[in-house]
PQR file with spaces between the fields and no chain letter, atoms N, CA, C, O and H, PARSE charges and radii, in Angstrom:
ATOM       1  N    UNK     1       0.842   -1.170    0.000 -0.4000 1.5000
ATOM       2  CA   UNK     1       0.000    0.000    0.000 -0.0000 2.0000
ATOM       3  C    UNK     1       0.893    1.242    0.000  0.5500 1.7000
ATOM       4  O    UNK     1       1.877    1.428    0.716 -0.5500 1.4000
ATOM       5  N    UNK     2       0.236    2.291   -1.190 -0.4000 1.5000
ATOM       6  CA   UNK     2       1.180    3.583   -1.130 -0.0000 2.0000
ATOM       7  C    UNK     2       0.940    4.767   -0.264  0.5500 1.7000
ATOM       8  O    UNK     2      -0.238    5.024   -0.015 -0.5500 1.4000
ATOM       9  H    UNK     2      -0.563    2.139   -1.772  0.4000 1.0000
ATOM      10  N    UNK     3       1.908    5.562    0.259 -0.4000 1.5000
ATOM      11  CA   UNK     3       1.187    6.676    0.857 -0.0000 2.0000
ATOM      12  C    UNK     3       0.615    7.770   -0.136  0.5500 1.7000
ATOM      13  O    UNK     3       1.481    8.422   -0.720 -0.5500 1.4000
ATOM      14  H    UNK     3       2.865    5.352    0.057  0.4000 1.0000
ATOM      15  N    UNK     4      -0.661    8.066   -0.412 -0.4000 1.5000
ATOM      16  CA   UNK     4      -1.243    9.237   -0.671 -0.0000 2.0000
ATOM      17  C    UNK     4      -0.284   10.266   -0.963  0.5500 1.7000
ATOM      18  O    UNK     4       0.563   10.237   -0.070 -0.5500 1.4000
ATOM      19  H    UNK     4      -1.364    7.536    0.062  0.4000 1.0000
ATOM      20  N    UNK     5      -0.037   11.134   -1.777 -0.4000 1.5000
ATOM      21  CA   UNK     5       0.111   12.975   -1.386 -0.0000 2.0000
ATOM      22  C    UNK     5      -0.782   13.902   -1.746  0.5500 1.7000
ATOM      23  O    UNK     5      -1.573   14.106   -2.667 -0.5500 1.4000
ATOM      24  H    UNK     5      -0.725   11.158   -2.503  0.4000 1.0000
ATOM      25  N    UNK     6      -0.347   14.521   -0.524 -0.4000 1.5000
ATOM      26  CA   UNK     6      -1.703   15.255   -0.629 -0.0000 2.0000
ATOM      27  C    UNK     6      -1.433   16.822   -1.553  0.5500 1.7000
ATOM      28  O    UNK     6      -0.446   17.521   -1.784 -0.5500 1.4000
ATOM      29  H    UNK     6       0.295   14.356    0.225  0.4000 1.0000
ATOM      30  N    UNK     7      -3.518   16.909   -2.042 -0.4000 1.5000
ATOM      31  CA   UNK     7      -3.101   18.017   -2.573 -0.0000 2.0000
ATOM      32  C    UNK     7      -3.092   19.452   -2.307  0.5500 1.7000
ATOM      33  O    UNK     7      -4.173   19.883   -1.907 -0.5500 1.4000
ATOM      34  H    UNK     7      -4.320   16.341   -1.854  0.4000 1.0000
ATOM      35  N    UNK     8      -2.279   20.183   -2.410 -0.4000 1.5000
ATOM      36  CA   UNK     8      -2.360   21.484   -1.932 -0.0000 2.0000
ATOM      37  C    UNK     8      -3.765   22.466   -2.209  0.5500 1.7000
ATOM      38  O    UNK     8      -3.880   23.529   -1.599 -0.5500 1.4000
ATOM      39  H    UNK     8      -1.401   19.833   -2.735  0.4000 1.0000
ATOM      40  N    UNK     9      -4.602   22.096   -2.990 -0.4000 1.5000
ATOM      41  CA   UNK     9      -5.531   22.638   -3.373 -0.0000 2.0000
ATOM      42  C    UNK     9      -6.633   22.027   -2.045  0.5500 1.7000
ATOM      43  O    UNK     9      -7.117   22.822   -1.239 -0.5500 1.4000
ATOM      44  H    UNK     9      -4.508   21.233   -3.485  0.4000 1.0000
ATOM      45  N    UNK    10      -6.831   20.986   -2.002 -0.4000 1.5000
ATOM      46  CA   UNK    10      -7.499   20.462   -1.373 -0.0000 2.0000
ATOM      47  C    UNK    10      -7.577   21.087    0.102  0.5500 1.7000
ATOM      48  O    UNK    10      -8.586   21.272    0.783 -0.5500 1.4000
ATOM      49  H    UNK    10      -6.438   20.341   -2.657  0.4000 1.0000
ATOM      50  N    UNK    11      -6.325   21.343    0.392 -0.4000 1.5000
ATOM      51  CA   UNK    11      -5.706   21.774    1.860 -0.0000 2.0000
ATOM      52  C    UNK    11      -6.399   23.292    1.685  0.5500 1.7000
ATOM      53  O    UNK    11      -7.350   23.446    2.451 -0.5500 1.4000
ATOM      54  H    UNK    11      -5.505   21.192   -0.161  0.4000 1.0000
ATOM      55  N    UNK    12      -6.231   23.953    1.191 -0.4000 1.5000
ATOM      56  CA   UNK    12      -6.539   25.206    1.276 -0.0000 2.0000
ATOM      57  C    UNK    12      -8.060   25.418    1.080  0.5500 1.7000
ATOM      58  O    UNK    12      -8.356   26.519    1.545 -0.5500 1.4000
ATOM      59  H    UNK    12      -5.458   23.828    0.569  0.4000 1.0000
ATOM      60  N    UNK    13      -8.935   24.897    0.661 -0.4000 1.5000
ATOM      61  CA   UNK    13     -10.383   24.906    0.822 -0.0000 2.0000
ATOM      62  C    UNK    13     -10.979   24.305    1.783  0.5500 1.7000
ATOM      63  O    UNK    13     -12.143   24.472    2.148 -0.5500 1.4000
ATOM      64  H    UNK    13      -8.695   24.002    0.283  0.4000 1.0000
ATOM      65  N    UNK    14      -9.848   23.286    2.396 -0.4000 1.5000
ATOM      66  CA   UNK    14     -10.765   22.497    4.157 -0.0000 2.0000
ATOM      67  C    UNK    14     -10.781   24.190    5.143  0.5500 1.7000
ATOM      68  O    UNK    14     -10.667   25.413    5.066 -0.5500 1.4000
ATOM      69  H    UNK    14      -8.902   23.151    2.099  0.4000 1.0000
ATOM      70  N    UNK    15     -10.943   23.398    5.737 -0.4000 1.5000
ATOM      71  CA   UNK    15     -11.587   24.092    6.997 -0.0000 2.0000
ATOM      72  C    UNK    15     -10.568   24.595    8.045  0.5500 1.7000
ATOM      73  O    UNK    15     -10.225   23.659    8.767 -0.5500 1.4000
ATOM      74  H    UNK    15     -11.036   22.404    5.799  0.4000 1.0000
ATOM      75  N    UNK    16      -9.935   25.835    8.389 -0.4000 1.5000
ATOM      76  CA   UNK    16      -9.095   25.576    9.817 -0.0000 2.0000
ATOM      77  C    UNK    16      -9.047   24.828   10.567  0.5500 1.7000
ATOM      78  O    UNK    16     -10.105   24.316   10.932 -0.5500 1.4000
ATOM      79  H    UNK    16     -10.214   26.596    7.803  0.4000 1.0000
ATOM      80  N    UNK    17      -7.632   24.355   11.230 -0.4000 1.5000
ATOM      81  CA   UNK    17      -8.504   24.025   12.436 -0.0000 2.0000
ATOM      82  C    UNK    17      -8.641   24.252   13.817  0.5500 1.7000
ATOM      83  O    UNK    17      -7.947   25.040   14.459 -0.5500 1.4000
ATOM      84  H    UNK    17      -6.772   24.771   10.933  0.4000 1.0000
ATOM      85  N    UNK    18      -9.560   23.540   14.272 -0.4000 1.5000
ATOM      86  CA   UNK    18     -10.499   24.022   15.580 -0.0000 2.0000
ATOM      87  C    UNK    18      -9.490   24.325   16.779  0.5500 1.7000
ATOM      88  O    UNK    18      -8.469   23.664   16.970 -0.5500 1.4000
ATOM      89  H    UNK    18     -10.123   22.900   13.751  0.4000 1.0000
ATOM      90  N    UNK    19      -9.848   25.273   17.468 -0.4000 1.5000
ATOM      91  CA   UNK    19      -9.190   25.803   18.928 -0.0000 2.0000
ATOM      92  C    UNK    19      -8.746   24.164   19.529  0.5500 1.7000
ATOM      93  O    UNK    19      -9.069   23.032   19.168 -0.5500 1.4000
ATOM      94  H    UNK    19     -10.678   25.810   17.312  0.4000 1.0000
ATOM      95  N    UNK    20      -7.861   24.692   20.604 -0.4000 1.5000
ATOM      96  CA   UNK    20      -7.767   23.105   21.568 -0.0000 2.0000
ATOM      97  C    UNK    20      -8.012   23.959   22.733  0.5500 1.7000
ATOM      98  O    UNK    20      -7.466   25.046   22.924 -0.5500 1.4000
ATOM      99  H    UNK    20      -7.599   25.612   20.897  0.4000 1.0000
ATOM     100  N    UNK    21      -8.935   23.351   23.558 -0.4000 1.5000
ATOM     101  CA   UNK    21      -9.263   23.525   24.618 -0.0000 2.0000
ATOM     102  C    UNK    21      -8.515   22.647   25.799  0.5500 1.7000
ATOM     103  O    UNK    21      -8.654   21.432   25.938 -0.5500 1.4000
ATOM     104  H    UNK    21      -9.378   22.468   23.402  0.4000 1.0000
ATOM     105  N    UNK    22      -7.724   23.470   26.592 -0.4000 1.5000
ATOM     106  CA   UNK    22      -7.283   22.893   27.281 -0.0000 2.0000
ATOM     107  C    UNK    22      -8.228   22.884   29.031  0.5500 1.7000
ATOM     108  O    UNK    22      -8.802   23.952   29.246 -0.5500 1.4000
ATOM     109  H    UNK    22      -7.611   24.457   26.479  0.4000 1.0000
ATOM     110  N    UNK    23      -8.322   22.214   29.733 -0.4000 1.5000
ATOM     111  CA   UNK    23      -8.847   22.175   31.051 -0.0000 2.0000
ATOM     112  C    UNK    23      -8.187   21.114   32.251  0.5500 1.7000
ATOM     113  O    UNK    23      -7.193   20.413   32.065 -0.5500 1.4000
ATOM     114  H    UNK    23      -7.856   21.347   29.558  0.4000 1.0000
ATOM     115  N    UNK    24      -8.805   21.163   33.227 -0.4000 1.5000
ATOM     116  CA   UNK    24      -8.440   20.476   34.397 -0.0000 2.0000
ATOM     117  C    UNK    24      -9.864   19.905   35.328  0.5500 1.7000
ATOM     118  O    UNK    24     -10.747   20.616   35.806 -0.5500 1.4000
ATOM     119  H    UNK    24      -9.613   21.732   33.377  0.4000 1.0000
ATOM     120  N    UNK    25      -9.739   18.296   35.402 -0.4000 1.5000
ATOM     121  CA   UNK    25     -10.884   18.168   35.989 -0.0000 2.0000
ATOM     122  C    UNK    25     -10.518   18.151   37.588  0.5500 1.7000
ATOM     123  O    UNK    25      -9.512   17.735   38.163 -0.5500 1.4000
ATOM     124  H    UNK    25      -9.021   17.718   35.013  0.4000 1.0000
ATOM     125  N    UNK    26     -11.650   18.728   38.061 -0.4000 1.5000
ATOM     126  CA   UNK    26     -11.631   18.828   39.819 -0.0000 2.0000
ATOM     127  C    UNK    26     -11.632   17.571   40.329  0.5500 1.7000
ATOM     128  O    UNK    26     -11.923   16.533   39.735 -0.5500 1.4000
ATOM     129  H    UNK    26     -12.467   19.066   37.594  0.4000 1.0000
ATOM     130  N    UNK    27     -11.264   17.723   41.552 -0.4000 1.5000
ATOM     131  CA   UNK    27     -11.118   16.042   42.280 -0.0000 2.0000
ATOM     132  C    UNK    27     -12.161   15.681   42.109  0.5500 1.7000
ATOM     133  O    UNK    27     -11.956   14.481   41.926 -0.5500 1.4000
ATOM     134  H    UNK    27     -11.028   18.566   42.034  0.4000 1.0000
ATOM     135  N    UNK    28     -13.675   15.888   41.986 -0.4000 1.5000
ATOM     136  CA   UNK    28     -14.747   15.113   42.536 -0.0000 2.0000
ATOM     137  C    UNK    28     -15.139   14.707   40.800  0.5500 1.7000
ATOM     138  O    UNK    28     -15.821   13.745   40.448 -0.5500 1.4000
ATOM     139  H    UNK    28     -13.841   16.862   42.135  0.4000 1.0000
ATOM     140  N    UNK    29     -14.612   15.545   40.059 -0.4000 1.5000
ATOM     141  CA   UNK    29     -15.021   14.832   38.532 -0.0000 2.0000
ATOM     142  C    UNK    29     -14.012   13.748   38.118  0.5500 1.7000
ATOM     143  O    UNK    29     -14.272   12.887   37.277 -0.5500 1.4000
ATOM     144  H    UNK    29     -14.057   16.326   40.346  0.4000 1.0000
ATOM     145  N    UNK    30     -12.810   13.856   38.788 -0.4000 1.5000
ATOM     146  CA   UNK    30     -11.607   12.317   38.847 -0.0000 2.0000
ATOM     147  C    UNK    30     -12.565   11.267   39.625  0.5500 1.7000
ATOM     148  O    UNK    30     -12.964   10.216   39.122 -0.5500 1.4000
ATOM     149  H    UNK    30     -12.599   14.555   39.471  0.4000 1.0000
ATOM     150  N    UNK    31     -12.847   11.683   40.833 -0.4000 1.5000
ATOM     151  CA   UNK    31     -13.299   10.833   41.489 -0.0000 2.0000
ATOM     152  C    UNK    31     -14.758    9.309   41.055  0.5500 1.7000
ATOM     153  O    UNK    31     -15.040    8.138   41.312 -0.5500 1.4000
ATOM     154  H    UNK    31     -12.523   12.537   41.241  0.4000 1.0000
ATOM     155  N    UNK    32     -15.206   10.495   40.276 -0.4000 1.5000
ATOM     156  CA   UNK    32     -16.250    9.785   39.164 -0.0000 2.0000
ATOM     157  C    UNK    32     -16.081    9.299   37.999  0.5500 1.7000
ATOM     158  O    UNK    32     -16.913    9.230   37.095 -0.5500 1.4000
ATOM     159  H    UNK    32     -14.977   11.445   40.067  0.4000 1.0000
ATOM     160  N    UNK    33     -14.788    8.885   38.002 -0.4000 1.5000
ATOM     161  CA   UNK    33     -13.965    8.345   36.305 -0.0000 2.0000
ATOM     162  C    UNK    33     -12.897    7.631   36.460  0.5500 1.7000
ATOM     163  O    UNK    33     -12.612    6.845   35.556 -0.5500 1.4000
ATOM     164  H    UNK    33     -14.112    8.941   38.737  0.4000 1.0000
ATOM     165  N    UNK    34     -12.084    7.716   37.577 -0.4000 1.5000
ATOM     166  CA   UNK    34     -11.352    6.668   38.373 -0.0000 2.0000
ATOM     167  C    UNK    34     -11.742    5.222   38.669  0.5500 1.7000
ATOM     168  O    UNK    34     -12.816    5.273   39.268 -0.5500 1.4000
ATOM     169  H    UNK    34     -12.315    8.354   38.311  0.4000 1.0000
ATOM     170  N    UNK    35     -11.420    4.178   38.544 -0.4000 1.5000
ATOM     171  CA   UNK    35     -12.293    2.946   39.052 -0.0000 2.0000
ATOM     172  C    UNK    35     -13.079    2.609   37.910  0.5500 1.7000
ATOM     173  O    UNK    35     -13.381    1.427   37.746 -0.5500 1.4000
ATOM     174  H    UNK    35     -10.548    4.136   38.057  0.4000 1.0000
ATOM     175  N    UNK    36     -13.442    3.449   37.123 -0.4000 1.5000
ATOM     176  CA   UNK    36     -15.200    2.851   36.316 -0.0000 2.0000
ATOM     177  C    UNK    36     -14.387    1.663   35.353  0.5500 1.7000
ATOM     178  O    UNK    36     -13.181    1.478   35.516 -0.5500 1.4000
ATOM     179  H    UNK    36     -13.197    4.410   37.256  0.4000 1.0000
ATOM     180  N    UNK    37     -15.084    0.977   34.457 -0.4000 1.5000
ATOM     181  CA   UNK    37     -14.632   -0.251   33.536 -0.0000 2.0000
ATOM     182  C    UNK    37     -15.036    0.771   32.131  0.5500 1.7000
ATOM     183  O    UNK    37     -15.974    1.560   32.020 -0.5500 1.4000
ATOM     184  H    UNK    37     -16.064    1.128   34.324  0.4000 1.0000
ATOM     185  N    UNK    38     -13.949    0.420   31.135 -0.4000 1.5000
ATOM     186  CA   UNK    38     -13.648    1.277   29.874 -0.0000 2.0000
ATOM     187  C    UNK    38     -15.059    0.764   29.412  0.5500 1.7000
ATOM     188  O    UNK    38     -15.823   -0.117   29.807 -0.5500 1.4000
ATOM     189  H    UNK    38     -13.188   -0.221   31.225  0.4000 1.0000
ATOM     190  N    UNK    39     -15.072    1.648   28.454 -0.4000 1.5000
ATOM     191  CA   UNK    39     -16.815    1.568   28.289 -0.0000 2.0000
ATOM     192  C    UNK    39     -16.711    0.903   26.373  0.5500 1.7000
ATOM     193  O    UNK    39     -15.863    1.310   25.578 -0.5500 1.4000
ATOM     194  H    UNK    39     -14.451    2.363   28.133  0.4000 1.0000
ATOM     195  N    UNK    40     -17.606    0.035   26.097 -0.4000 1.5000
ATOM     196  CA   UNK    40     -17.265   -0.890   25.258 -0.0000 2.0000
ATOM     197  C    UNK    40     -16.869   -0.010   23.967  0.5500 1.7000
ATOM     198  O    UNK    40     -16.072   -0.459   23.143 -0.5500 1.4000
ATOM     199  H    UNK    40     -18.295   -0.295   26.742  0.4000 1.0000
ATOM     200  N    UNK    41     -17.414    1.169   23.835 -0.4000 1.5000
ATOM     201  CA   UNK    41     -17.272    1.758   22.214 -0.0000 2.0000
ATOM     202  C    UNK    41     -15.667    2.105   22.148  0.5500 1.7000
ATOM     203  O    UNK    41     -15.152    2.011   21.034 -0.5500 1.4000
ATOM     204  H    UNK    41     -18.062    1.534   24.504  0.4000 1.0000
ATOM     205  N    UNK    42     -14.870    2.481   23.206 -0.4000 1.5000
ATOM     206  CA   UNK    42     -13.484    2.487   23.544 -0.0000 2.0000
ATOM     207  C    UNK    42     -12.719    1.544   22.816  0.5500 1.7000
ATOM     208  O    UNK    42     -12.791    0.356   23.130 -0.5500 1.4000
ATOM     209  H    UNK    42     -15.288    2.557   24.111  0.4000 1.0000
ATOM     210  N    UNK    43     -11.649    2.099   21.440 -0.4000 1.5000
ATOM     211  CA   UNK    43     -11.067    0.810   20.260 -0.0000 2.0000
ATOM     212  C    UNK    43      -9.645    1.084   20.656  0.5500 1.7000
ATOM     213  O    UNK    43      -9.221    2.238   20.596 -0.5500 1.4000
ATOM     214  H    UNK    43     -11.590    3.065   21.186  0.4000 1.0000
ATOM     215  N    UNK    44      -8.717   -0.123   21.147 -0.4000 1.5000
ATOM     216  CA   UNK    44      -7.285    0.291   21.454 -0.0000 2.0000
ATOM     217  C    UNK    44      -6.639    1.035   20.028  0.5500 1.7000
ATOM     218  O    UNK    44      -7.004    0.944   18.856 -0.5500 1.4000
ATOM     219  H    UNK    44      -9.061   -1.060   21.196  0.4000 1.0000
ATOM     220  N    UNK    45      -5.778    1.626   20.517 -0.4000 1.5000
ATOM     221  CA   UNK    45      -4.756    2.397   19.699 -0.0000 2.0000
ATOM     222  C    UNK    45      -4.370    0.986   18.405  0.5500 1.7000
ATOM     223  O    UNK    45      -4.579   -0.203   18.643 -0.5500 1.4000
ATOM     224  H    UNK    45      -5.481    1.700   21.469  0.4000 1.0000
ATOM     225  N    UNK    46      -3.786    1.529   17.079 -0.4000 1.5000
ATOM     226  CA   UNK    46      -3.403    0.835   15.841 -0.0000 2.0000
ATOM     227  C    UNK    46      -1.938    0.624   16.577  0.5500 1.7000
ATOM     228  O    UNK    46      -1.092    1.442   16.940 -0.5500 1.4000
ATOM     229  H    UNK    46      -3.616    2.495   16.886  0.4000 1.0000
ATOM     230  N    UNK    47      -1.989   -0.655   16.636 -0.4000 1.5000
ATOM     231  CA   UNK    47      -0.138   -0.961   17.256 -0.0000 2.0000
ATOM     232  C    UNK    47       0.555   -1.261   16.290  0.5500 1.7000
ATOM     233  O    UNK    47       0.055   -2.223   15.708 -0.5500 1.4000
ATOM     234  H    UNK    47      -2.676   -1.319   16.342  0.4000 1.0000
ATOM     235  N    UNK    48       1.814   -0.775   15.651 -0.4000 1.5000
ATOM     236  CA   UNK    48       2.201   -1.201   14.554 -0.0000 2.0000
ATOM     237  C    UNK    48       3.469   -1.933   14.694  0.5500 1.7000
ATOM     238  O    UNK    48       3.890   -1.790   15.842 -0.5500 1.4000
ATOM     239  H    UNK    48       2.220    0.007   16.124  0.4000 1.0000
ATOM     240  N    UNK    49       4.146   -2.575   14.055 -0.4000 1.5000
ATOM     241  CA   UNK    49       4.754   -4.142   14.045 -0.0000 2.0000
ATOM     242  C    UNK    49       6.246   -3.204   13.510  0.5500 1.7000
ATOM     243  O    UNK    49       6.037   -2.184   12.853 -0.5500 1.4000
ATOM     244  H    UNK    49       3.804   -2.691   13.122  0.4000 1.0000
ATOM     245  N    UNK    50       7.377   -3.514   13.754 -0.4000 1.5000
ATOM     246  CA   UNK    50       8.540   -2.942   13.542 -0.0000 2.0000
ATOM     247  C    UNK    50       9.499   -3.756   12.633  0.5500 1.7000
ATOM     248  O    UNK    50      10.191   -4.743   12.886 -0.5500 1.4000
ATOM     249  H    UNK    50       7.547   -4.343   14.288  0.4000 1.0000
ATOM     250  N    UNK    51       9.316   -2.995   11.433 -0.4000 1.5000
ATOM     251  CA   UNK    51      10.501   -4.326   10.376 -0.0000 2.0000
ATOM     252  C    UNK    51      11.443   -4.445   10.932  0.5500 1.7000
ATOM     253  O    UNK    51      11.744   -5.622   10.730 -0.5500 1.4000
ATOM     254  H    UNK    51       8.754   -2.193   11.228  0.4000 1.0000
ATOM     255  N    UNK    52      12.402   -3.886   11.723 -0.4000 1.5000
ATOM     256  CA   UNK    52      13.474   -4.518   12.408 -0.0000 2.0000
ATOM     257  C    UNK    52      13.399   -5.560   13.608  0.5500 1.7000
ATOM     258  O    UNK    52      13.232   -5.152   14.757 -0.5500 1.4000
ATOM     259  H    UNK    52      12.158   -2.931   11.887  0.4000 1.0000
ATOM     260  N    UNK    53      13.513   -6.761   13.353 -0.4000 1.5000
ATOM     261  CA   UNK    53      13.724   -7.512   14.076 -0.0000 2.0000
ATOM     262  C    UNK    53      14.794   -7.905   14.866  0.5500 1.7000
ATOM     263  O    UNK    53      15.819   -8.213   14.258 -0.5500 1.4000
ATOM     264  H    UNK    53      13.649   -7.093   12.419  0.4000 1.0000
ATOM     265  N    UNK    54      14.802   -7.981   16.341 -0.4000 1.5000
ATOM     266  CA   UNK    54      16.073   -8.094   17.005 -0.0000 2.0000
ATOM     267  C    UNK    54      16.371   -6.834   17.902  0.5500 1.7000
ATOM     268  O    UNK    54      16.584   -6.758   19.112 -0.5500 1.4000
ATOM     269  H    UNK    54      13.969   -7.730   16.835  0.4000 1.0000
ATOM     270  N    UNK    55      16.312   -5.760   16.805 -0.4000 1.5000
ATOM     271  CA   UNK    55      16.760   -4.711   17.713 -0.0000 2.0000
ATOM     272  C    UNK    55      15.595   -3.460   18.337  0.5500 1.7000
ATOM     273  O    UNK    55      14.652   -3.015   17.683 -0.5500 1.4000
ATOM     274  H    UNK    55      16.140   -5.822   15.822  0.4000 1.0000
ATOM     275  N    UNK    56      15.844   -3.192   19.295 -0.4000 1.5000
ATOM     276  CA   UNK    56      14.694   -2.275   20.238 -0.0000 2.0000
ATOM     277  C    UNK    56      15.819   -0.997   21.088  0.5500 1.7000
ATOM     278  O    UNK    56      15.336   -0.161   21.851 -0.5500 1.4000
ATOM     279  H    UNK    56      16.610   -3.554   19.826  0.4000 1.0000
């Protein structure tokens, strides 16, 4: 499979993008998210496999 390039035209008619909102949850909103069981719609991360074998 090839990688794509992308086109510059394309790029310039999307959309900005969006602010990042940064925040901090208070103890009592940790407290209610701590402990719970991952909730099923939750998909692990794409783990990808390393052509080098042997070395790390």
């Amino acid at each position: 499979m090839k990688t794509s390039v992308p086109n510059r035209e394309n790029e310039l008619k999307g959309s900005p993008p969006s602010e990042v909102l940064n925040y901090k949850l208070s103890p009592d909103e940790l407290a209610q998210i701590v402990g719970k069981p991952i909730p099923a719609s939750h998909k692990e991360p794409i783990k990808f496999r390393s052509k080098a074998k042997g070395k790390e």
